[in-house]
ZADOSE-255699 format. One record per residue: chain; x, y, z of N, C-alpha, C in turn; residue in three letters. Coordinates in steps of 0.2 Angstrom, whole numbers, padded with zeros to 4 digits, always signed. Example, Ala and Ser with C-alpha at 12.3 -4.5 7.8 and 13.67 -1.06 7.14 Angstrom:
BEGIN
A  +0066  -0028  +0039  +0062  -0022  +0039  +0066  -0016  +0039  ALA
A  +0064  -0011  +0035  +0068  -0005  +0036  +0064  +0000  +0039  SER
This chain:
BEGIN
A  -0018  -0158  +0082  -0022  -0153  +0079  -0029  -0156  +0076  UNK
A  -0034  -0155  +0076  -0040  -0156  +0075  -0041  -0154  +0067  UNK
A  -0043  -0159  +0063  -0044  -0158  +0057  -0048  -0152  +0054  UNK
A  -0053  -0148  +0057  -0057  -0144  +0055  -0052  -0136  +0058  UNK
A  -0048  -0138  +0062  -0041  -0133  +0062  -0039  -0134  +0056  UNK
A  -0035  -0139  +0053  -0030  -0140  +0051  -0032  -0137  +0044  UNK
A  -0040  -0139  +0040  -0043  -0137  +0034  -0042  -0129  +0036  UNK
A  -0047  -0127  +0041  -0047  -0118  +0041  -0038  -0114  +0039  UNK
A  -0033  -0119  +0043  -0027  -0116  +0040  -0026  -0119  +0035  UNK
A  -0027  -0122  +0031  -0025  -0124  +0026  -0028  -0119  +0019  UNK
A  -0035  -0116  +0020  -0039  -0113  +0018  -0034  -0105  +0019  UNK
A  -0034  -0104  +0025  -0029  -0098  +0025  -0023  -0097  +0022  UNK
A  -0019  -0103  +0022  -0015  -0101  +0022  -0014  -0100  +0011  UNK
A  -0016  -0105  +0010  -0019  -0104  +0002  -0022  -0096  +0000  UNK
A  -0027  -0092  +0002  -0029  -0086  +0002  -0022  -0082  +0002  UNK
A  -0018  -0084  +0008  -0013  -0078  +0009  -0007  -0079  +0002  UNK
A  -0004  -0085  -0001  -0002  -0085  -0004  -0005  -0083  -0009  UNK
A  -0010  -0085  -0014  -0013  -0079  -0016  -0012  -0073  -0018  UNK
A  -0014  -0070  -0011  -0013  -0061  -0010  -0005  -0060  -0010  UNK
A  +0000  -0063  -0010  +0006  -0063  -0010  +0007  -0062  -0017  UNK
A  +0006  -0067  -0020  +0006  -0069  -0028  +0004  -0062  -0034  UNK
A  -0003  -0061  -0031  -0007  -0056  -0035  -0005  -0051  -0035  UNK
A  -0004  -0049  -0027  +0001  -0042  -0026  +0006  -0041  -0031  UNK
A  +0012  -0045  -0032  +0018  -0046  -0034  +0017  -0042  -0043  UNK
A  +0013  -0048  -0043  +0010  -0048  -0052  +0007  -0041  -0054  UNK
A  +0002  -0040  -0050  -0002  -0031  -0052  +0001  -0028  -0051  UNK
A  +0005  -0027  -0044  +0009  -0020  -0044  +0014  -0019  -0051  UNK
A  +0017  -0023  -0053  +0022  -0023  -0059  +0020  -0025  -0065  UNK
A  +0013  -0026  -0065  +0008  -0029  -0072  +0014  -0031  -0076  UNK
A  +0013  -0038  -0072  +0016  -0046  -0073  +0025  -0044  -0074  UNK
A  +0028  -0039  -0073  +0035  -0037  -0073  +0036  -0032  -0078  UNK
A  +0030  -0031  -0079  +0032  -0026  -0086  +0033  -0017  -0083  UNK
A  +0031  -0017  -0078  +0033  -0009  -0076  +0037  -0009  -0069  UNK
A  +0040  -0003  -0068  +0045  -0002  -0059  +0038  -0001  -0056  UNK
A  +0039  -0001  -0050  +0035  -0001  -0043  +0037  +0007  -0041  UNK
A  +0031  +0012  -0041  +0031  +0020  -0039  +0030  +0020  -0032  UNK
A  +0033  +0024  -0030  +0034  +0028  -0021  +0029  +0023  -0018  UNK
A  +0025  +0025  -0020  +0017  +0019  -0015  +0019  +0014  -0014  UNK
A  +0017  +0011  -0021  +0019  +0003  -0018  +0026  +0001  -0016  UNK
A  +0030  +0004  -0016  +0037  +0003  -0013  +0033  +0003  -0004  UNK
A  +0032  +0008  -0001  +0028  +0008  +0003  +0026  +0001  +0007  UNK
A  +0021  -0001  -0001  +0015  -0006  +0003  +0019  -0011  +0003  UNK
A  +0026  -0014  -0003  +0031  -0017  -0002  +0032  -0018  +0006  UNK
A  +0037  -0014  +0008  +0039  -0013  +0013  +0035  -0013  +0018  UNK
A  +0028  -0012  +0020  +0027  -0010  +0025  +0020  -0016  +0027  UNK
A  +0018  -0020  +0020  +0012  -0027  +0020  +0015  -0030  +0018  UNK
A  +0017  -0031  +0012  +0019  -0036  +0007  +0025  -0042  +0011  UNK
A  +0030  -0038  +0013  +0035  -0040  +0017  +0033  -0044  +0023  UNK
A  +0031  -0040  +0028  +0027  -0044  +0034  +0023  -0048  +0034  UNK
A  +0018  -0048  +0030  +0013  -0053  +0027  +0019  -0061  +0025  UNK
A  +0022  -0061  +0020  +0028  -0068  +0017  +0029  -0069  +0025  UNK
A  +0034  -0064  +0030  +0037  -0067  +0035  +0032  -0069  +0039  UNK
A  +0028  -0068  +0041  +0022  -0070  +0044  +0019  -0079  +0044  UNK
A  +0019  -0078  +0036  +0019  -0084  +0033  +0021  -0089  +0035  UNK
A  +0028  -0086  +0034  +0034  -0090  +0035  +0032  -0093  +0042  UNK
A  +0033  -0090  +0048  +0034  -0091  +0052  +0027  -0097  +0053  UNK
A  +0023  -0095  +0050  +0016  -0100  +0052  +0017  -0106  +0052  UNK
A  +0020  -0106  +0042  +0023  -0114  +0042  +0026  -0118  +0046  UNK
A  +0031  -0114  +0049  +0035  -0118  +0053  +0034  -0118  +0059  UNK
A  +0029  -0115  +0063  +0026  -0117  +0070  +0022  -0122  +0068  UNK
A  +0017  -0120  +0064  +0015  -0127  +0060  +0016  -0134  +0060  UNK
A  +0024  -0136  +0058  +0027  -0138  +0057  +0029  -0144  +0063  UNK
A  +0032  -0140  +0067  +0035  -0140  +0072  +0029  -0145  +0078  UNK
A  +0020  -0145  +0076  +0016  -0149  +0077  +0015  -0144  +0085  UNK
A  +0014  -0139  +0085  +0013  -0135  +0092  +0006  -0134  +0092  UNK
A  +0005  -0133  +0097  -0003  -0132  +0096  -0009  -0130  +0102  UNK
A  -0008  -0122  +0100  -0007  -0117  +0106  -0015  -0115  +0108  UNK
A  -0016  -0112  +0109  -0026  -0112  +0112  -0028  -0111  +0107  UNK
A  -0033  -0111  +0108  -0039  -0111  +0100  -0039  -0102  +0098  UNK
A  -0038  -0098  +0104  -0039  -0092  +0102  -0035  -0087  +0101  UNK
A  -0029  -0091  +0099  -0021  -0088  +0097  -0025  -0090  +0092  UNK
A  -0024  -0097  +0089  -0027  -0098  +0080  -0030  -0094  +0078  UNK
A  -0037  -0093  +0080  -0040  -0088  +0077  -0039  -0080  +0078  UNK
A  -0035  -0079  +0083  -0033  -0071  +0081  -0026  -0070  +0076  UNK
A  -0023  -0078  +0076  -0017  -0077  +0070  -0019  -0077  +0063  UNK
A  -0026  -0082  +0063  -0028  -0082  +0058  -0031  -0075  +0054  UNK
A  -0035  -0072  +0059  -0035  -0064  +0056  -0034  -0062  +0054  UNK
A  -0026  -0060  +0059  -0019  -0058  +0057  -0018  -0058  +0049  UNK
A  -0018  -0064  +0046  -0015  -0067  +0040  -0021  -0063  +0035  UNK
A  -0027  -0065  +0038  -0033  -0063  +0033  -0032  -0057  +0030  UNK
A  -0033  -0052  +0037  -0032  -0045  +0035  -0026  -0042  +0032  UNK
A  -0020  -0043  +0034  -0017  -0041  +0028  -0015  -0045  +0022  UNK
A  -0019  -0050  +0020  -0019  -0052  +0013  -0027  -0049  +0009  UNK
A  -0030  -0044  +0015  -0035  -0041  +0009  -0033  -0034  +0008  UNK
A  -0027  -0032  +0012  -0025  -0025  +0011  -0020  -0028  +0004  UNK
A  -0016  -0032  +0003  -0016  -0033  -0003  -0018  -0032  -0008  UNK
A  -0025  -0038  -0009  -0029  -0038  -0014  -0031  -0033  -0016  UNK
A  -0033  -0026  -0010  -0037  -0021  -0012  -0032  -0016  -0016  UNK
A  -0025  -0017  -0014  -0021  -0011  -0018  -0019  -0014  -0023  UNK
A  -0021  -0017  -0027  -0019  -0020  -0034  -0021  -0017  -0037  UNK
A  -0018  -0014  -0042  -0018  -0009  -0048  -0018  -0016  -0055  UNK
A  -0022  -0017  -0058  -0022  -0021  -0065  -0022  -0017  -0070  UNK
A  -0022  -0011  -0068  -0021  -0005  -0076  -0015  -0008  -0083  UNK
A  -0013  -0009  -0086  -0007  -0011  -0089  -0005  -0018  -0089  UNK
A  -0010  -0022  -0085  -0008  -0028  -0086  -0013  -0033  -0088  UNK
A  -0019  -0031  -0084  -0026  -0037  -0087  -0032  -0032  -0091  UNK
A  -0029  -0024  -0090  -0034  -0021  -0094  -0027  -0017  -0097  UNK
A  -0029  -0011  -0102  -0024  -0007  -0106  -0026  -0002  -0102  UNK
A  -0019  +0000  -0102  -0020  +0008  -0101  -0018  +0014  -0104  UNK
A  -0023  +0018  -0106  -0024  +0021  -0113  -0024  +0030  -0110  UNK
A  -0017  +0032  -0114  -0016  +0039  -0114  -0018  +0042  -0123  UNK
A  -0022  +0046  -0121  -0024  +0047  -0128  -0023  +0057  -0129  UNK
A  -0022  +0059  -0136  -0023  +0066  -0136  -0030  +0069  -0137  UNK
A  -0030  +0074  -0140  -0038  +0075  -0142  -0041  +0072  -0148  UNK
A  -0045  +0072  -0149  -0048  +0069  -0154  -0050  +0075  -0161  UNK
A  -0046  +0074  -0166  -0046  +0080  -0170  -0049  +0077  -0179  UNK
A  -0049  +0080  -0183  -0053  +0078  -0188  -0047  +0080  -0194  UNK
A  -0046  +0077  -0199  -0041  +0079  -0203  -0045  +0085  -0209  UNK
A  -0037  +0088  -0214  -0041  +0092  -0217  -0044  +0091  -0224  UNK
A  -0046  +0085  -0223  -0051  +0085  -0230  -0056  +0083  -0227  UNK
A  -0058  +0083  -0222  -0063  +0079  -0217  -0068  +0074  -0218  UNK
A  -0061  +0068  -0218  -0064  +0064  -0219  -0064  +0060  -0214  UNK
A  -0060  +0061  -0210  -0058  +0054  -0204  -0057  +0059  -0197  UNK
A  -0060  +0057  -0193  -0057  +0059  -0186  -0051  +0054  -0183  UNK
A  -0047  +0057  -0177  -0042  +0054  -0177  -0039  +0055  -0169  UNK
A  -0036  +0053  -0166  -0031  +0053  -0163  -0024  +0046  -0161  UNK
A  -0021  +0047  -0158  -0015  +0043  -0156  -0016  +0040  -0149  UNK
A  -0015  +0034  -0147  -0017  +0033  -0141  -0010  +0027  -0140  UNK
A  -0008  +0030  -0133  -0001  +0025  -0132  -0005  +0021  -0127  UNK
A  -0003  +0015  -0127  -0003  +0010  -0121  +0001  +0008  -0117  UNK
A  -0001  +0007  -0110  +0004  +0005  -0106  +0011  +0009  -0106  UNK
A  +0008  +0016  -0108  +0015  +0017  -0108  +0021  +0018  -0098  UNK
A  +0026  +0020  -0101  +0031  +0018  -0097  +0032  +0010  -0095  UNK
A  +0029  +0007  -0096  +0030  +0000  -0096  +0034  -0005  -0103  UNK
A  +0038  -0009  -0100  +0042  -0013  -0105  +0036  -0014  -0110  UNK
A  +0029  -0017  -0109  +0026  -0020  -0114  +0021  -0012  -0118  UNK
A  +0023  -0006  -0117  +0019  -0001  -0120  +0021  -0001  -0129  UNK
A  +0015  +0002  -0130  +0015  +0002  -0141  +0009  +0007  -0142  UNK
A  +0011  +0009  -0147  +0006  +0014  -0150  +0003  +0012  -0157  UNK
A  -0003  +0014  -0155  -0008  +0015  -0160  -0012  +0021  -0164  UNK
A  -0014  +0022  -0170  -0020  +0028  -0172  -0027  +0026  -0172  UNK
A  -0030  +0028  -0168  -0037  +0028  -0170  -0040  +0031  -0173  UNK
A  -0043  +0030  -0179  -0046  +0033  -0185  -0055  +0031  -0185  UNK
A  -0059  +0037  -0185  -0063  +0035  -0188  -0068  +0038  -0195  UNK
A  -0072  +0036  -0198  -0073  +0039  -0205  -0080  +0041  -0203  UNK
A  -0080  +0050  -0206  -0085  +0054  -0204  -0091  +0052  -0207  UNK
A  -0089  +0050  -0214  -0098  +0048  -0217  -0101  +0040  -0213  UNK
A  -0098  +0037  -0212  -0099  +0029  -0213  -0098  +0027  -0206  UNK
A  -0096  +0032  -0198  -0092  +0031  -0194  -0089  +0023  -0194  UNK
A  -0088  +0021  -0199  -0082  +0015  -0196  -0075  +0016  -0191  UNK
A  -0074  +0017  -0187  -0070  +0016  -0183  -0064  +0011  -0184  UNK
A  -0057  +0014  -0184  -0052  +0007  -0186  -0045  +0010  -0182  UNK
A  -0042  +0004  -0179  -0035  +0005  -0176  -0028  +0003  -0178  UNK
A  -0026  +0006  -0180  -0019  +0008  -0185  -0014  +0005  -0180  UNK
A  -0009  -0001  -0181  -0003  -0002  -0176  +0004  +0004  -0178  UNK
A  +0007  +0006  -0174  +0013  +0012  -0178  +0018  +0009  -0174  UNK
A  +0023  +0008  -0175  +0030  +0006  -0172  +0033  +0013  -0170  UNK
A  +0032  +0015  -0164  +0036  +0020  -0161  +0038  +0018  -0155  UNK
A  +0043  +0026  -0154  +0048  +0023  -0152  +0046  +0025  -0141  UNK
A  +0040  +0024  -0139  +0039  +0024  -0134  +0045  +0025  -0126  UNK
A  +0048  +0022  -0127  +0055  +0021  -0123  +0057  +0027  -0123  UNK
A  +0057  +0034  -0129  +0060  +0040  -0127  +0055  +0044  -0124  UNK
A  +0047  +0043  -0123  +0044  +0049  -0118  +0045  +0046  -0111  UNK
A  +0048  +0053  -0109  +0048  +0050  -0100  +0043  +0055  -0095  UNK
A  +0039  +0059  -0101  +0032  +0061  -0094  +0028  +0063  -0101  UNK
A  +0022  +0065  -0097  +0016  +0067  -0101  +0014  +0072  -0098  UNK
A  +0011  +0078  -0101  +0008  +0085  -0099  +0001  +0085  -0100  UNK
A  -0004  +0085  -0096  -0011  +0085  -0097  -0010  +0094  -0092  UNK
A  -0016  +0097  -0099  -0016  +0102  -0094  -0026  +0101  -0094  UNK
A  -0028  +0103  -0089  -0038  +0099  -0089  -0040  +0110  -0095  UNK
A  -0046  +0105  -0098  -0048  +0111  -0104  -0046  +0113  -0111  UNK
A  -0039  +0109  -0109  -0036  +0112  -0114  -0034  +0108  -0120  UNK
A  -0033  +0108  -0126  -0032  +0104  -0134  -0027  +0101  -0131  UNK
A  -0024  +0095  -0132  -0017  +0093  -0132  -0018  +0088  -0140  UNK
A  -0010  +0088  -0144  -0009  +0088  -0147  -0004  +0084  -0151  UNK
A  -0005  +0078  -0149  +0003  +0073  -0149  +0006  +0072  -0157  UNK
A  +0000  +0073  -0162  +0002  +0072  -0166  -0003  +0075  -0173  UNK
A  -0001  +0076  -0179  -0007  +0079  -0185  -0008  +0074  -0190  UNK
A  -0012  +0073  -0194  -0013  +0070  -0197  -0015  +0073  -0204  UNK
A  -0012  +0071  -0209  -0014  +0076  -0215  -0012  +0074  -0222  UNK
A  -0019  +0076  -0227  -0017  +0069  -0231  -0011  +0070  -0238  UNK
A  -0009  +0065  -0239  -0005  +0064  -0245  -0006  +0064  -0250  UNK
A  -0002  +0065  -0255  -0003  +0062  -0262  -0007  +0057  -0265  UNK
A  -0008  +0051  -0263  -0009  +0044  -0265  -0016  +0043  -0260  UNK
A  -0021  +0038  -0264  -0027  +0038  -0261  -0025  +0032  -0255  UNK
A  -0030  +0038  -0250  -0031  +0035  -0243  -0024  +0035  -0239  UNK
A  -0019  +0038  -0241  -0014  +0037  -0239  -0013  +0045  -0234  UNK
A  -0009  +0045  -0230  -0011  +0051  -0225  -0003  +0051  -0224  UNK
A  -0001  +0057  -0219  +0007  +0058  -0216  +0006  +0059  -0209  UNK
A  +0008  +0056  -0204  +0007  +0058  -0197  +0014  +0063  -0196  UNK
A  +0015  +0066  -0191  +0018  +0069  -0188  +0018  +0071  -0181  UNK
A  +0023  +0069  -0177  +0024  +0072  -0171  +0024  +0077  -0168  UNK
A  +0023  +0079  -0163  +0023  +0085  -0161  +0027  +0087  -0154  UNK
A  +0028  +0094  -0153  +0031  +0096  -0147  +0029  +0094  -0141  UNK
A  +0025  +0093  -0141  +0022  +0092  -0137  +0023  +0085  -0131  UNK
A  +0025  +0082  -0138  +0025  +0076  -0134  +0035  +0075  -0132  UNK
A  +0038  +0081  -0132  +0045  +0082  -0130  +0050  +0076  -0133  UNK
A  +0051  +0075  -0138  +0053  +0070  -0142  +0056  +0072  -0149  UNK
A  +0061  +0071  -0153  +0062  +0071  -0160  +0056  +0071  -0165  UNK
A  +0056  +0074  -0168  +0051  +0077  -0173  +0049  +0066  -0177  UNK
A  +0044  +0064  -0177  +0044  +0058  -0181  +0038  +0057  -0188  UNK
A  +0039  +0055  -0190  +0034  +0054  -0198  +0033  +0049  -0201  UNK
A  +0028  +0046  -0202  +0024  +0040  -0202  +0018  +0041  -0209  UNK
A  +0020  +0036  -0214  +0014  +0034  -0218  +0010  +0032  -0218  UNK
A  +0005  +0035  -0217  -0003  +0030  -0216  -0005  +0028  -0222  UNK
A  -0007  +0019  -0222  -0012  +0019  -0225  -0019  +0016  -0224  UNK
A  -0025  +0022  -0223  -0032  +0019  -0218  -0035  +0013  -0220  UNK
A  -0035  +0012  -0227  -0039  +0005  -0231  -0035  +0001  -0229  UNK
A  -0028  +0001  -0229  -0024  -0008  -0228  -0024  -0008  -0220  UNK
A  -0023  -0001  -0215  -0022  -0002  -0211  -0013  -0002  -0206  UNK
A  -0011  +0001  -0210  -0004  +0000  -0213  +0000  +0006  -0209  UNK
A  +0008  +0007  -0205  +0009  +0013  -0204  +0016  +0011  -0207  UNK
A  +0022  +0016  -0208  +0029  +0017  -0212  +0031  +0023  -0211  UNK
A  +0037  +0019  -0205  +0040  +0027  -0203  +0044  +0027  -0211  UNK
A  +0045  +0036  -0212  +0047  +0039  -0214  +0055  +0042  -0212  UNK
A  +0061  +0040  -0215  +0068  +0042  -0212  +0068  +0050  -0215  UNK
């Protein structure tokens, strides 16, 4: 086989593993999430063909065969094209960016700080929640880490126009200190959390 063949497959064959690899990783943002009906799908119906494809390249490859020049390059295609049907259905949501479900954005009642809850990644092993707060005179903007129990929501309700509500926020006794609270909304055990905005600080409440 002619060295400027040998580089083009070698070049291919590198690209396609690759798309094999990438695939694997974004659809399951690095293993952290299961694979929904689609990608089961694009599993099944690229991902899988594509490997044995491979497979079988290496080892006619292998085997030193070396069939007309324009098998090569229509196998080569082959390979091309569906390693960029890979590439192109890679979801990075959750894995190399965040993905961020948030409620409405609401104002507490001594109005001082606007607020909301924002889960991450959720349905995924690596999801965690936060509050965003931010202060109405001074708009400093700040992100509160909270330890919840994310693993028990198993759906979210967006209705479009309308206030959603996952949590309230309302202040306390002691300065800068606030009380969160859960809501129905988010179909879940009622939860309650200590804010403190200055230190940055959240404590669940038993």
């Amino acid at each position: 086989m002619p060295k400027w063949l040998m580089l083009m497959w070698a070049i291919v064959i590198i690209f396609c593993l690759f798309a094999l690899i990438w695939f694997m990783l974004g659809t399951t943002a690095n293993f952290q999430r299961d694979i929904d009906l689609i990608t089961t799908f694009l599993w099944v119906t690229v991902w899988t063909p594509t490997l044995l494809i491979l497979v079988a390249t290496l080892f006619i490859l292998s085997k030193g065969r070396n069939p007309i020049w324009i098998v090569h390059v229509l196998w080569m295609v082959l390979i091309i094209i569906l390693s960029v049907v890979l590439f192109r259905n890679v979801n990075t949501s959750g894995w190399l960016t965040e993905n961020i479900s948030r409620d409405s954005l609401k104002v507490t009642e001594d109005m001082k700080y606007e607020y909301r809850i924002e889960l991450i990644n959720i349905f995924q092993k690596n999801s965690h929640t936060r509050l965003y707060v931010k202060e109405v005179e001074t708009e400093e903007e700040k992100t509160i880490p909270i330890d919840f129990p994310t693993n028990q929501i198993h759906v979210l309700y967006f209705e479009q126009d309308k206030q959603i509500n996952w949590v309230y926020l309302k202040p306390a006794t002691a300065p800068d200190s606030y009380i969160l609270r859960t809501t129905e909304e988010l179909r879940i055990p009622e939860l309650k959390y200590e804010i403190n905005i200055a230190e940055g600080s959240s404590k669940k409440i038993e």
